[in-house]
PDB file with SEQRES, HELIX, SHEET and CRYST1 records, atoms N, CA, C and O in Angstrom:
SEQRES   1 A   83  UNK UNK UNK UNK UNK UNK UNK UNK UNK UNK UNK UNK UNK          
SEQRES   2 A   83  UNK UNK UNK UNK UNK UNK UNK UNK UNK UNK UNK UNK UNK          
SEQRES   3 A   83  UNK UNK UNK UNK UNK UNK UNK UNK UNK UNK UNK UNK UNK          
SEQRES   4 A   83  UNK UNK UNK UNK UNK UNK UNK UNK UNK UNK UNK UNK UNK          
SEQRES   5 A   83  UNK UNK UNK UNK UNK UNK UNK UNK UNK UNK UNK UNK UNK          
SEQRES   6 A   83  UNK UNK UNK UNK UNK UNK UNK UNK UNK UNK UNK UNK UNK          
SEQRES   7 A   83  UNK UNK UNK UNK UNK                                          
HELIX    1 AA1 UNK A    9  UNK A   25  1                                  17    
HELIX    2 AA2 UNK A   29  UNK A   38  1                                  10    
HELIX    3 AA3 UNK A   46  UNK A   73  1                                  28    
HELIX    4 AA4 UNK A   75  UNK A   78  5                                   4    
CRYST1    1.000    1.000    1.000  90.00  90.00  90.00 P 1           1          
ATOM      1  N   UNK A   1      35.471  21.771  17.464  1.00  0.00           N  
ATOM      2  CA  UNK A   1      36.637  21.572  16.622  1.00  0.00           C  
ATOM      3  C   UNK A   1      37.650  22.665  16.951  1.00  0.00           C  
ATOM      4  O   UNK A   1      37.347  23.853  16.833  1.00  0.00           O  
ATOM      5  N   UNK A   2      38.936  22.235  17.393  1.00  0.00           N  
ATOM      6  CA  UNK A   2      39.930  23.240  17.396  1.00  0.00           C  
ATOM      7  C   UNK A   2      40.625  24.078  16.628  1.00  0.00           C  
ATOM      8  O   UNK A   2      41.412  23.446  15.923  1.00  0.00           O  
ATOM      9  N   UNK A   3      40.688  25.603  16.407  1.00  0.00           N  
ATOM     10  CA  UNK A   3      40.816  26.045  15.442  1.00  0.00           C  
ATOM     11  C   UNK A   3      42.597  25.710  15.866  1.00  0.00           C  
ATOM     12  O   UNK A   3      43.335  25.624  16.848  1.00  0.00           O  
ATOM     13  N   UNK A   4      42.623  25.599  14.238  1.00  0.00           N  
ATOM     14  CA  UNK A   4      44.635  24.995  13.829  1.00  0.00           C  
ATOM     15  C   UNK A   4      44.635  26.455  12.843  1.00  0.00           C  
ATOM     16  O   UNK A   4      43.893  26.922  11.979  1.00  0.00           O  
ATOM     17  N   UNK A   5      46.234  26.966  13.684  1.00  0.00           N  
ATOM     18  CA  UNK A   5      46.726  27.922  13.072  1.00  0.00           C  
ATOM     19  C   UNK A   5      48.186  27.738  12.190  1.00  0.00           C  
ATOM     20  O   UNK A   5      49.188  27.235  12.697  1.00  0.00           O  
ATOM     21  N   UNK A   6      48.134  28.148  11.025  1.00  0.00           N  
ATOM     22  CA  UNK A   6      49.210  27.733  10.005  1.00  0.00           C  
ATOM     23  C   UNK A   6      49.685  28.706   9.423  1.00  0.00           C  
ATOM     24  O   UNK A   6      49.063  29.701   9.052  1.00  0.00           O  
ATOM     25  N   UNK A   7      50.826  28.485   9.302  1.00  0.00           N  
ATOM     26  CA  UNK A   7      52.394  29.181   9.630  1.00  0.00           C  
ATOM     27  C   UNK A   7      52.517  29.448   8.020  1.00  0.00           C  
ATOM     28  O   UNK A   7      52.621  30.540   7.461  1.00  0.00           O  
ATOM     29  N   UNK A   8      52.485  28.403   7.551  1.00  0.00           N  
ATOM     30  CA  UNK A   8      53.348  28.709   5.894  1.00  0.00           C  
ATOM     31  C   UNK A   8      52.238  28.056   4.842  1.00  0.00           C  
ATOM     32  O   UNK A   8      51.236  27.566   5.361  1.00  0.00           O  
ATOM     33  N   UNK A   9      52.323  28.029   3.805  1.00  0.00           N  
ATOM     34  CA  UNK A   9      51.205  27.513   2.734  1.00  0.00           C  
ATOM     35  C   UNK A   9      51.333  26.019   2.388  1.00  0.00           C  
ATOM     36  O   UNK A   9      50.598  25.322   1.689  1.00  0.00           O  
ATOM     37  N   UNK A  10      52.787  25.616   3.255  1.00  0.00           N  
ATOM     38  CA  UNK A  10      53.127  24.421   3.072  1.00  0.00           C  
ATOM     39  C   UNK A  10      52.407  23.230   4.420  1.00  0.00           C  
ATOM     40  O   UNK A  10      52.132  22.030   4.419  1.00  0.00           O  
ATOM     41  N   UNK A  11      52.326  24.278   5.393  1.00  0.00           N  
ATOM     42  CA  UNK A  11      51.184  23.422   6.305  1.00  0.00           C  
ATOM     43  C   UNK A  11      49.907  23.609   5.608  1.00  0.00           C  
ATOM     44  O   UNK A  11      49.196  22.611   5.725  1.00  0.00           O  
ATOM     45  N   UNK A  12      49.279  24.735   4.793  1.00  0.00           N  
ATOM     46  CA  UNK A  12      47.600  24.724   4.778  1.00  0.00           C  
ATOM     47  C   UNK A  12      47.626  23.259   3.465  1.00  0.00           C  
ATOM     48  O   UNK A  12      46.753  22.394   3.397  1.00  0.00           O  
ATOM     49  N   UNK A  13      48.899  23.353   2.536  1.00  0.00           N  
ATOM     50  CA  UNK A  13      48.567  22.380   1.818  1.00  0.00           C  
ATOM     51  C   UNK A  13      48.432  21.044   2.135  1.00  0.00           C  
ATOM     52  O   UNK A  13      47.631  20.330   1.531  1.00  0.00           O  
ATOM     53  N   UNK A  14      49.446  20.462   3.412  1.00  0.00           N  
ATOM     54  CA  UNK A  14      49.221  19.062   3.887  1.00  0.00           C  
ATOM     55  C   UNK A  14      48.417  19.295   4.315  1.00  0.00           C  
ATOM     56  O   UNK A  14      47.737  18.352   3.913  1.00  0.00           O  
ATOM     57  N   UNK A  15      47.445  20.142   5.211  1.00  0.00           N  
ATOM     58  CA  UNK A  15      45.889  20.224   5.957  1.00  0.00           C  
ATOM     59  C   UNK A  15      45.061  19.959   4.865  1.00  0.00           C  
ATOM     60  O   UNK A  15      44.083  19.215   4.944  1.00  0.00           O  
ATOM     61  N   UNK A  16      45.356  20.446   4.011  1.00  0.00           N  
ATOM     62  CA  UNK A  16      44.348  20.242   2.417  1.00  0.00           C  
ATOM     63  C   UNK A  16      44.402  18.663   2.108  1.00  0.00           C  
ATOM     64  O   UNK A  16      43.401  17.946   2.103  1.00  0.00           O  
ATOM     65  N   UNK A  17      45.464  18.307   1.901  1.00  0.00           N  
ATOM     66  CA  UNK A  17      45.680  16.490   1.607  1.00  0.00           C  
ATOM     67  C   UNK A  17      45.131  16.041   2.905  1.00  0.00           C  
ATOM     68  O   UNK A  17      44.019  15.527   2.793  1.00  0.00           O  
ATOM     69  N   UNK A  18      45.633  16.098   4.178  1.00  0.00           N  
ATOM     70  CA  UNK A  18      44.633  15.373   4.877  1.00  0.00           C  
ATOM     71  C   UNK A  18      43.579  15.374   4.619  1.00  0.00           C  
ATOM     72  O   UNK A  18      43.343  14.404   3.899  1.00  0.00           O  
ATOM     73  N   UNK A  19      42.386  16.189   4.880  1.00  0.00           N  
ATOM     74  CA  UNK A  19      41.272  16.510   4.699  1.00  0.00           C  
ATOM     75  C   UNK A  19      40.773  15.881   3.263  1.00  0.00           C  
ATOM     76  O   UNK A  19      39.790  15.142   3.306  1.00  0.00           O  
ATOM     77  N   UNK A  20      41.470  16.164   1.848  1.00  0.00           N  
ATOM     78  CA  UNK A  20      40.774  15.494   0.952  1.00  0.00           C  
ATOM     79  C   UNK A  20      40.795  13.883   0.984  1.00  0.00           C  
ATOM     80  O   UNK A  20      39.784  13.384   0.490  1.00  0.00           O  
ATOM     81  N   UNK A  21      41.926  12.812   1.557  1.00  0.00           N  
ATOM     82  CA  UNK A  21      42.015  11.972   2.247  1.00  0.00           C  
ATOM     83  C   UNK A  21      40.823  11.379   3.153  1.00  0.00           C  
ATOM     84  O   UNK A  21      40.341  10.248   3.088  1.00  0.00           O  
ATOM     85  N   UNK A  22      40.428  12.570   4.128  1.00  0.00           N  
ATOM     86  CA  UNK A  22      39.858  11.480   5.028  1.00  0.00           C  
ATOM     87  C   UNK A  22      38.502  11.918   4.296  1.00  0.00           C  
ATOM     88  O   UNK A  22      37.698  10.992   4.405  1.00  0.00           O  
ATOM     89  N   UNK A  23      37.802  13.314   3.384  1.00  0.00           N  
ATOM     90  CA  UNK A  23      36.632  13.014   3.017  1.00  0.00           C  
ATOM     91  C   UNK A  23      36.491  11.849   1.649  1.00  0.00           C  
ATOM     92  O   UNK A  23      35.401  11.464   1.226  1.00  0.00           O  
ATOM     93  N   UNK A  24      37.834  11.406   1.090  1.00  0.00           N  
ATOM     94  CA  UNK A  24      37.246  10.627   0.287  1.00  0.00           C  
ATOM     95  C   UNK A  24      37.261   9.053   0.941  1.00  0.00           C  
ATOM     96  O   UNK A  24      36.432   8.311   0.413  1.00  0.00           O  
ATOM     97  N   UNK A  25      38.093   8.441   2.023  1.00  0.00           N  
ATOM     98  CA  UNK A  25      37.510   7.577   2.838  1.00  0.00           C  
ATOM     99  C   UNK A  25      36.213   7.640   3.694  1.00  0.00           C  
ATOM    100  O   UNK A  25      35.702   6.533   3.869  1.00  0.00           O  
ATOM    101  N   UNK A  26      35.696   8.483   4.153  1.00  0.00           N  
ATOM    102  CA  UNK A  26      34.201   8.524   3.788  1.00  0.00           C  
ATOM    103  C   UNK A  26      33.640   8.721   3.153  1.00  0.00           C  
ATOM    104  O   UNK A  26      32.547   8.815   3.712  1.00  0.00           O  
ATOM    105  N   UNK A  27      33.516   8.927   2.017  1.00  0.00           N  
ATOM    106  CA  UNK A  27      32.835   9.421   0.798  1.00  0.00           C  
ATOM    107  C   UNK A  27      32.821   7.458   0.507  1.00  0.00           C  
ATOM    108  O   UNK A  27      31.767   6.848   0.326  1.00  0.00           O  
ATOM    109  N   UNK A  28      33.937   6.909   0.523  1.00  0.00           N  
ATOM    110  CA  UNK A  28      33.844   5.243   0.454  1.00  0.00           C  
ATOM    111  C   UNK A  28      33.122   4.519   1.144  1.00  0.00           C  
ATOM    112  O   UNK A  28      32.625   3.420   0.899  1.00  0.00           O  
ATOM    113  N   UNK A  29      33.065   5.263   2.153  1.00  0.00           N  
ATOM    114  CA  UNK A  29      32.304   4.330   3.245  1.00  0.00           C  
ATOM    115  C   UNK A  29      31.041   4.507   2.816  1.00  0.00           C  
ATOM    116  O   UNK A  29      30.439   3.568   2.295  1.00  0.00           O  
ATOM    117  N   UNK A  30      30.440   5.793   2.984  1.00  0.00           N  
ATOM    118  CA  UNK A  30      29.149   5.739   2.505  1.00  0.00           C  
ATOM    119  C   UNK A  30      28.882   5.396   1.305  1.00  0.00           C  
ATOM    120  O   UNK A  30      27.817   5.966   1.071  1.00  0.00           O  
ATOM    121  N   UNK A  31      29.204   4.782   0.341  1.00  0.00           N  
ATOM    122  CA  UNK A  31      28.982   4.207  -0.519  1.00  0.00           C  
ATOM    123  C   UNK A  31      29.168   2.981  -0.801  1.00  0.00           C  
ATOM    124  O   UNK A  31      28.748   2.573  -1.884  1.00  0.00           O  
ATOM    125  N   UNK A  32      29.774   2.178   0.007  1.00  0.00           N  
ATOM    126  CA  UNK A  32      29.775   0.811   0.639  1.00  0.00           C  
ATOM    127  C   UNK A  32      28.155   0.998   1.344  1.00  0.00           C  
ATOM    128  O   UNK A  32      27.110   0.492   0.934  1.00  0.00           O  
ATOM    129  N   UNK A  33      28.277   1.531   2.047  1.00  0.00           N  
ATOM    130  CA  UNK A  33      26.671   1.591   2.608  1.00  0.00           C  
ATOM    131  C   UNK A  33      25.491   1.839   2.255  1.00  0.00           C  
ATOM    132  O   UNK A  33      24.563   1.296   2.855  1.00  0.00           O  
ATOM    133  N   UNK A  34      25.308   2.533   1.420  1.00  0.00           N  
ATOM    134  CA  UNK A  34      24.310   2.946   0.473  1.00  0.00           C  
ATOM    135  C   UNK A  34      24.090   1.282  -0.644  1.00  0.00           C  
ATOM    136  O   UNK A  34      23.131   0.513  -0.586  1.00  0.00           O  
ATOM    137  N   UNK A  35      24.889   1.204  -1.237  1.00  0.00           N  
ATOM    138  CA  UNK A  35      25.246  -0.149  -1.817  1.00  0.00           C  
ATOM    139  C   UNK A  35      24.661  -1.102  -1.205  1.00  0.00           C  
ATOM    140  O   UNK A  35      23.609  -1.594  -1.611  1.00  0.00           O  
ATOM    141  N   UNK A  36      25.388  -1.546   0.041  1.00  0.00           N  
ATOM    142  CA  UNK A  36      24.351  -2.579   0.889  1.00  0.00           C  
ATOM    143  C   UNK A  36      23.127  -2.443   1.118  1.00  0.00           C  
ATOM    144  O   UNK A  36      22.417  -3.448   1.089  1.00  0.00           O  
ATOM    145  N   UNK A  37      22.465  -0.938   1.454  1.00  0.00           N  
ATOM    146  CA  UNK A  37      20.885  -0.625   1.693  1.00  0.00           C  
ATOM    147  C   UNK A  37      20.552  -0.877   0.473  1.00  0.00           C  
ATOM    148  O   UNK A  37      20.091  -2.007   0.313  1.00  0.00           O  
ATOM    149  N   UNK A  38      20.642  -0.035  -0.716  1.00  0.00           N  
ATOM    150  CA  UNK A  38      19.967  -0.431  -1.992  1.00  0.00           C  
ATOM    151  C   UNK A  38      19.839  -1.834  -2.987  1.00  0.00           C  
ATOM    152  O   UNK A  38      19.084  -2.125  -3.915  1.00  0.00           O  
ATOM    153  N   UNK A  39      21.048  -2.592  -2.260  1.00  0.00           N  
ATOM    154  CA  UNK A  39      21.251  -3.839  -2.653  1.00  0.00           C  
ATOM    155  C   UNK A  39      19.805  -4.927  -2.638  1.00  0.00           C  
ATOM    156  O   UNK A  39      19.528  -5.162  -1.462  1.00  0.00           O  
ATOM    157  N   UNK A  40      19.044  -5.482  -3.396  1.00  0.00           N  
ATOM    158  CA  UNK A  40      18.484  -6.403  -2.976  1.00  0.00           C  
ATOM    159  C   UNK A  40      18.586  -7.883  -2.264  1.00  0.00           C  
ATOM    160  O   UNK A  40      19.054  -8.810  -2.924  1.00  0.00           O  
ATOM    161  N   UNK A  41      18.305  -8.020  -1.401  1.00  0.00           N  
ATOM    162  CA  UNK A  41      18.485  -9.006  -0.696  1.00  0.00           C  
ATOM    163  C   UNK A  41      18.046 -10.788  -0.914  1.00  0.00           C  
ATOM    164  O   UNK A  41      16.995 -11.167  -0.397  1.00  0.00           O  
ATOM    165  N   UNK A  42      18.867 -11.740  -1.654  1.00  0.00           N  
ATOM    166  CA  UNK A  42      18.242 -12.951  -2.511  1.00  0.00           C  
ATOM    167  C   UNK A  42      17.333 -13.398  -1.120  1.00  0.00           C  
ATOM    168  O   UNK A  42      17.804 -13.088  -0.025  1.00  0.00           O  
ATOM    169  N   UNK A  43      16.161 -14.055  -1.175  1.00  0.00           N  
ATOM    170  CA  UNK A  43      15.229 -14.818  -0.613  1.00  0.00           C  
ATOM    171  C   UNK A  43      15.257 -16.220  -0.475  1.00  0.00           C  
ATOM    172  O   UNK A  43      15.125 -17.077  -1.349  1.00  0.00           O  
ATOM    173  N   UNK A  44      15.463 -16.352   0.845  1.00  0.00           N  
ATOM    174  CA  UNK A  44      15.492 -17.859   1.251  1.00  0.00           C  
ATOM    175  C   UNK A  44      14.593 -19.262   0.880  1.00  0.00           C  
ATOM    176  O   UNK A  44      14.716 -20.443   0.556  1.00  0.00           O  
ATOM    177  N   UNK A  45      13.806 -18.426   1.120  1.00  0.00           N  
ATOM    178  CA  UNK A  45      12.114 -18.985   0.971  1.00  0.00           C  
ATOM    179  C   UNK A  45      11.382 -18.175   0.216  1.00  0.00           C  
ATOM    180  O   UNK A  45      11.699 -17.128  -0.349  1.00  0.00           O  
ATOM    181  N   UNK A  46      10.200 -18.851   0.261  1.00  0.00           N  
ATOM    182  CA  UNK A  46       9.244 -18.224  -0.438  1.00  0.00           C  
ATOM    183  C   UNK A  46       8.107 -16.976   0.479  1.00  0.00           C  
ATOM    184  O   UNK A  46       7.474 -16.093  -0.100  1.00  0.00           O  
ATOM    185  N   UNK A  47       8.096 -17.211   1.915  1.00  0.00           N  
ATOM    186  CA  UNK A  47       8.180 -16.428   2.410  1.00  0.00           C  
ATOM    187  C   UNK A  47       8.698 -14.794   2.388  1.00  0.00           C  
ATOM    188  O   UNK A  47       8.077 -13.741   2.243  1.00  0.00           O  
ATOM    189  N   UNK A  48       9.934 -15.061   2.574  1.00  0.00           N  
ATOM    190  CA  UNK A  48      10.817 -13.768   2.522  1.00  0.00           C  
ATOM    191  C   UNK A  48      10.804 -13.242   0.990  1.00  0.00           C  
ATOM    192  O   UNK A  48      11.018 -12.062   0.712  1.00  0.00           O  
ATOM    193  N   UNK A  49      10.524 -14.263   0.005  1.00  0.00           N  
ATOM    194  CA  UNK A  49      10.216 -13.144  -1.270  1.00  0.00           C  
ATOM    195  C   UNK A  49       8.611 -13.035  -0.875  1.00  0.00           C  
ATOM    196  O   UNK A  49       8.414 -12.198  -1.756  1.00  0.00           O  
ATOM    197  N   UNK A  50       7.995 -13.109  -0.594  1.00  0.00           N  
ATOM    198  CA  UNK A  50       6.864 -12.222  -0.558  1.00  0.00           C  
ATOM    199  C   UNK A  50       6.535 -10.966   0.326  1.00  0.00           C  
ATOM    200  O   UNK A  50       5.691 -10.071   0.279  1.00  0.00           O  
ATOM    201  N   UNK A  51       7.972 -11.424   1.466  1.00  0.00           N  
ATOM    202  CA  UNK A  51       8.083 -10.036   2.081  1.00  0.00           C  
ATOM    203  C   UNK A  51       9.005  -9.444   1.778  1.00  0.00           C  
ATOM    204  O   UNK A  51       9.049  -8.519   2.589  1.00  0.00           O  
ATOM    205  N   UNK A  52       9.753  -9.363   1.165  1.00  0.00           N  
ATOM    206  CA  UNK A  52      10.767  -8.603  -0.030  1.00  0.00           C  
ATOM    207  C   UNK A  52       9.653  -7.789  -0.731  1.00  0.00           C  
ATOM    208  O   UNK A  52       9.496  -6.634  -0.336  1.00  0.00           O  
ATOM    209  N   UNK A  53       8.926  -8.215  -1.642  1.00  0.00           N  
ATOM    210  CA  UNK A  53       7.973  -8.113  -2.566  1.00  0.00           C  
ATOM    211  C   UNK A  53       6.948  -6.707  -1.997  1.00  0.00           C  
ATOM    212  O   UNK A  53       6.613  -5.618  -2.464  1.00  0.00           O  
ATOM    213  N   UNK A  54       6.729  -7.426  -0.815  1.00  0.00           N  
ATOM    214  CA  UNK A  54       5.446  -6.305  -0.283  1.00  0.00           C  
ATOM    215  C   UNK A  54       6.010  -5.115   0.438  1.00  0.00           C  
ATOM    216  O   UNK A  54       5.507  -4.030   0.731  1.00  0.00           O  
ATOM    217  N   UNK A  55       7.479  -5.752   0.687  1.00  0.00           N  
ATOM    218  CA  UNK A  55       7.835  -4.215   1.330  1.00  0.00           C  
ATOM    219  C   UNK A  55       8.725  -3.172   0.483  1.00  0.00           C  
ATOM    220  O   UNK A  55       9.013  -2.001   0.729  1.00  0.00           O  
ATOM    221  N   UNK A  56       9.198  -4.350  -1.043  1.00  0.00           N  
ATOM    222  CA  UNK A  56       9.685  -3.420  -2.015  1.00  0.00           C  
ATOM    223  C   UNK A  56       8.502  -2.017  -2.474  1.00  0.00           C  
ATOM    224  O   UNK A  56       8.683  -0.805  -2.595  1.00  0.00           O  
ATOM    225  N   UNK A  57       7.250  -2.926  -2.638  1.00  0.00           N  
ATOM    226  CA  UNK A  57       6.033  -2.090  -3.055  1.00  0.00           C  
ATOM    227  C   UNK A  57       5.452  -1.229  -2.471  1.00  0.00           C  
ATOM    228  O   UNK A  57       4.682  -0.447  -3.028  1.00  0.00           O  
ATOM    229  N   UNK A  58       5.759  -1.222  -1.071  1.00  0.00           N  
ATOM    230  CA  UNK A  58       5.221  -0.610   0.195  1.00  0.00           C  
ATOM    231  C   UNK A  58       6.274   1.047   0.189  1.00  0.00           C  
ATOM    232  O   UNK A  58       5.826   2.136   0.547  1.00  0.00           O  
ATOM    233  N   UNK A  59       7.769   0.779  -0.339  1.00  0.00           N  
ATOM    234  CA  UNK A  59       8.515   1.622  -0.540  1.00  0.00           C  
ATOM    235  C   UNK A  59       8.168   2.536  -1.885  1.00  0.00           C  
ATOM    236  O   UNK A  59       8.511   3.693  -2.126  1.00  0.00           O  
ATOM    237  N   UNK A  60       7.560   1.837  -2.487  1.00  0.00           N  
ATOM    238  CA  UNK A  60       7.575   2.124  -4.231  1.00  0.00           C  
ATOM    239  C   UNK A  60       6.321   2.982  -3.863  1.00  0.00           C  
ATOM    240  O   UNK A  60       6.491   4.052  -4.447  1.00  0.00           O  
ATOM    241  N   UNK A  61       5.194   3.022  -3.202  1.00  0.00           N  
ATOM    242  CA  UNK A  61       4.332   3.892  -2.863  1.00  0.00           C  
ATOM    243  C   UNK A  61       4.606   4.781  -2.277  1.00  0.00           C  
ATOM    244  O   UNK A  61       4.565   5.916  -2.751  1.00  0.00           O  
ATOM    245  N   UNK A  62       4.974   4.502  -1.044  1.00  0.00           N  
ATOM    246  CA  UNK A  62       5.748   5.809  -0.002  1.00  0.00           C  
ATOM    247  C   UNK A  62       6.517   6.762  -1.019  1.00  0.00           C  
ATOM    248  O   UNK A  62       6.540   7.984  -0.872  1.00  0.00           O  
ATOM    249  N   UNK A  63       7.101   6.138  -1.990  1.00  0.00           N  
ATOM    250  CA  UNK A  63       7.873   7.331  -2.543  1.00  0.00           C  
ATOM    251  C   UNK A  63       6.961   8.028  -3.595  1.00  0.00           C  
ATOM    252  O   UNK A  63       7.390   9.133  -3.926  1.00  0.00           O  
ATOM    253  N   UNK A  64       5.636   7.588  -4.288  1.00  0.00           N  
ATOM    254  CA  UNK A  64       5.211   7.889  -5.482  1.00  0.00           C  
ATOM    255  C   UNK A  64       4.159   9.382  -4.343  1.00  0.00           C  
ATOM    256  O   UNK A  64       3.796  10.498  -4.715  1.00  0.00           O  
ATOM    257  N   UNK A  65       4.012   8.796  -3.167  1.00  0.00           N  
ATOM    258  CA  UNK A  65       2.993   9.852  -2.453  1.00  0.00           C  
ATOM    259  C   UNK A  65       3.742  11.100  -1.932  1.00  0.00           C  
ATOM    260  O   UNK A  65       3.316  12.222  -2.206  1.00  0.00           O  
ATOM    261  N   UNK A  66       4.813  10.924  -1.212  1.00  0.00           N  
ATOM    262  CA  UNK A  66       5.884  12.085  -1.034  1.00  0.00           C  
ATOM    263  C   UNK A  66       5.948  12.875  -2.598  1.00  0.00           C  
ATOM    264  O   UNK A  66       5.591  14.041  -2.767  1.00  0.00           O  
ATOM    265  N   UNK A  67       6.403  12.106  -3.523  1.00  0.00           N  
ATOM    266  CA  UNK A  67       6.493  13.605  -4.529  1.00  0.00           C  
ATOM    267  C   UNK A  67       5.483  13.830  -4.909  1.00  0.00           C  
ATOM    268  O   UNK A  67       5.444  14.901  -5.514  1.00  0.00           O  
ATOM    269  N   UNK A  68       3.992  12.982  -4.814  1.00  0.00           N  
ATOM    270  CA  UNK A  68       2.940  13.644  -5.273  1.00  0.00           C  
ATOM    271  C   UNK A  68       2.973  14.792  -4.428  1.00  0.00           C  
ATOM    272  O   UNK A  68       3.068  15.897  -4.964  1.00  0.00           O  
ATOM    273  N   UNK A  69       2.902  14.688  -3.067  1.00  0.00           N  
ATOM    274  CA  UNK A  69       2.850  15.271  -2.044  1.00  0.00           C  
ATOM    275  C   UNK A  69       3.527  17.249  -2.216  1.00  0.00           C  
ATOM    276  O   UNK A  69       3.023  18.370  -2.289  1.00  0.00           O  
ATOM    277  N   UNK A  70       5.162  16.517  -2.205  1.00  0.00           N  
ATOM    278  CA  UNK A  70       5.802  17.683  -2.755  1.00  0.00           C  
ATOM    279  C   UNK A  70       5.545  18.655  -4.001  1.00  0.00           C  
ATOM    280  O   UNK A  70       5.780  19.863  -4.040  1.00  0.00           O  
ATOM    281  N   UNK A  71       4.837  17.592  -5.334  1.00  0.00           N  
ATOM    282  CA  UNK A  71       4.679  18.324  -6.265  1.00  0.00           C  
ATOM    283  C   UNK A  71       3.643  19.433  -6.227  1.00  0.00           C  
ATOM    284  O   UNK A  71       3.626  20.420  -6.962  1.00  0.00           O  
ATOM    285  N   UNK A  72       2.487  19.024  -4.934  1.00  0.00           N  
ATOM    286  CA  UNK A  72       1.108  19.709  -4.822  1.00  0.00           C  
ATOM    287  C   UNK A  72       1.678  21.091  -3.911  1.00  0.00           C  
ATOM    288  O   UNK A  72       1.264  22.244  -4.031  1.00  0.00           O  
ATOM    289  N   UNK A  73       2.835  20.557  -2.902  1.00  0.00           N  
ATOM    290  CA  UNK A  73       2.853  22.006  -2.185  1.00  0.00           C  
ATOM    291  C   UNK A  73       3.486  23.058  -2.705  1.00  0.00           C  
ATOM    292  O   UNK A  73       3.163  24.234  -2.539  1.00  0.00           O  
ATOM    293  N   UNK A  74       4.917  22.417  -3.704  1.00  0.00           N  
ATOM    294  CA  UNK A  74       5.541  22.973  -3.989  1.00  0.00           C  
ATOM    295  C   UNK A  74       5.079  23.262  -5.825  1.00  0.00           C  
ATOM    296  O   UNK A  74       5.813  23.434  -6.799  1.00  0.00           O  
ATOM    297  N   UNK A  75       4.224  23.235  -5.760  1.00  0.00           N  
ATOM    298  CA  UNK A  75       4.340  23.188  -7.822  1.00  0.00           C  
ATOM    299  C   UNK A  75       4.485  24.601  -8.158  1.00  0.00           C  
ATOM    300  O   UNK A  75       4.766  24.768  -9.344  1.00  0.00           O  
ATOM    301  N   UNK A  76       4.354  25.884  -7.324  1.00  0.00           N  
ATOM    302  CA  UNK A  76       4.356  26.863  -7.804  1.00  0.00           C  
ATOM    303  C   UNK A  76       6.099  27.137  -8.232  1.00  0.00           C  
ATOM    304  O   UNK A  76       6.565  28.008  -8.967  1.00  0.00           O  
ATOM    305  N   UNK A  77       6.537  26.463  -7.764  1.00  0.00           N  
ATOM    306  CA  UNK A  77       8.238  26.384  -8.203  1.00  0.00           C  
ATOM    307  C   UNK A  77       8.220  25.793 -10.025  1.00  0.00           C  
ATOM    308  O   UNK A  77       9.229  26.106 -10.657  1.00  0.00           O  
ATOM    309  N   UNK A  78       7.465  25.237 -10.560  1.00  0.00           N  
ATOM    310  CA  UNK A  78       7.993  24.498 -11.699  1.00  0.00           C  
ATOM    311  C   UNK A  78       6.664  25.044 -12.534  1.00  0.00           C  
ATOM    312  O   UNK A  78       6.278  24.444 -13.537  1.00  0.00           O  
ATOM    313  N   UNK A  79       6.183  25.900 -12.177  1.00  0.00           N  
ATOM    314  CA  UNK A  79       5.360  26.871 -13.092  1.00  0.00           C  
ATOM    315  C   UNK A  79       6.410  27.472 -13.808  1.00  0.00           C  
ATOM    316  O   UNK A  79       7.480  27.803 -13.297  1.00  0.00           O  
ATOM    317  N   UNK A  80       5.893  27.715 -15.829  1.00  0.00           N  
ATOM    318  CA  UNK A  80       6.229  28.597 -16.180  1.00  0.00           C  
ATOM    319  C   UNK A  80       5.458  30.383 -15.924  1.00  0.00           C  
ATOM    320  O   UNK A  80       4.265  30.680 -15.973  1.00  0.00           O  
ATOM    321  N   UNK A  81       6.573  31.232 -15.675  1.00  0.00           N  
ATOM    322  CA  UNK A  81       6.100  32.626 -15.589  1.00  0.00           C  
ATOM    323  C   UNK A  81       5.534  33.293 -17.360  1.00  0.00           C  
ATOM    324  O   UNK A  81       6.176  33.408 -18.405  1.00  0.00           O  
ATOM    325  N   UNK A  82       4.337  33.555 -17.082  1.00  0.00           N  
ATOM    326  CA  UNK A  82       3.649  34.040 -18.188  1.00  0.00           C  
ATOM    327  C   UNK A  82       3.986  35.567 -18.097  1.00  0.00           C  
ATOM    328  O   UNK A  82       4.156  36.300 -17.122  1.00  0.00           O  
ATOM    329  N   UNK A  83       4.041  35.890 -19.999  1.00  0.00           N  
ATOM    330  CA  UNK A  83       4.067  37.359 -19.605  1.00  0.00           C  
ATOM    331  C   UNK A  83       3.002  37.877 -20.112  1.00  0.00           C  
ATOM    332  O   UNK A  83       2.760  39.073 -19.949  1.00  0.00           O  
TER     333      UNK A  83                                                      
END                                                                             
């Protein structure tokens, strides 16, 4: 990234509006996207809801074992300190 050198407070402020500009058009985008991933997807058949189904559940585990996971390595974080 090229460093941009600015003259008066009246360039750092349009550098400021750009910048809040283009992070809140991505800040949109990814949330258009996130939206579509988390979105559930209607089922054609009866098929595809059962693989909807098994891979909703397949996710719903993966996530229940990660924070078990995390809670076992990390639990000394969410201990209270005794005095």
């Amino acid at each position: 990234m090229p460093v941009s050198h600015y003259n008066t407070l009246e360039d750092i402020e349009l550098r400021k509006d750009e910048l809040r500009a283009e992070l809140q058009g991505k800040s949109e985008q990814m949330g258009e996207l996130w939206r579509d991933l988390t979105l559930p997807k209607p089922a054609n058949s009866k098929g595809e809801l059962i693989a909807n189904l098994i891979s909703n559940s397949v996710t719903a585990i993966d996530a229940f074992l990660l924070v078990r996971k995390l809670m076992k390595t990390y639990s000394w974080l969410f201990q209270r300190k005794r005095r």
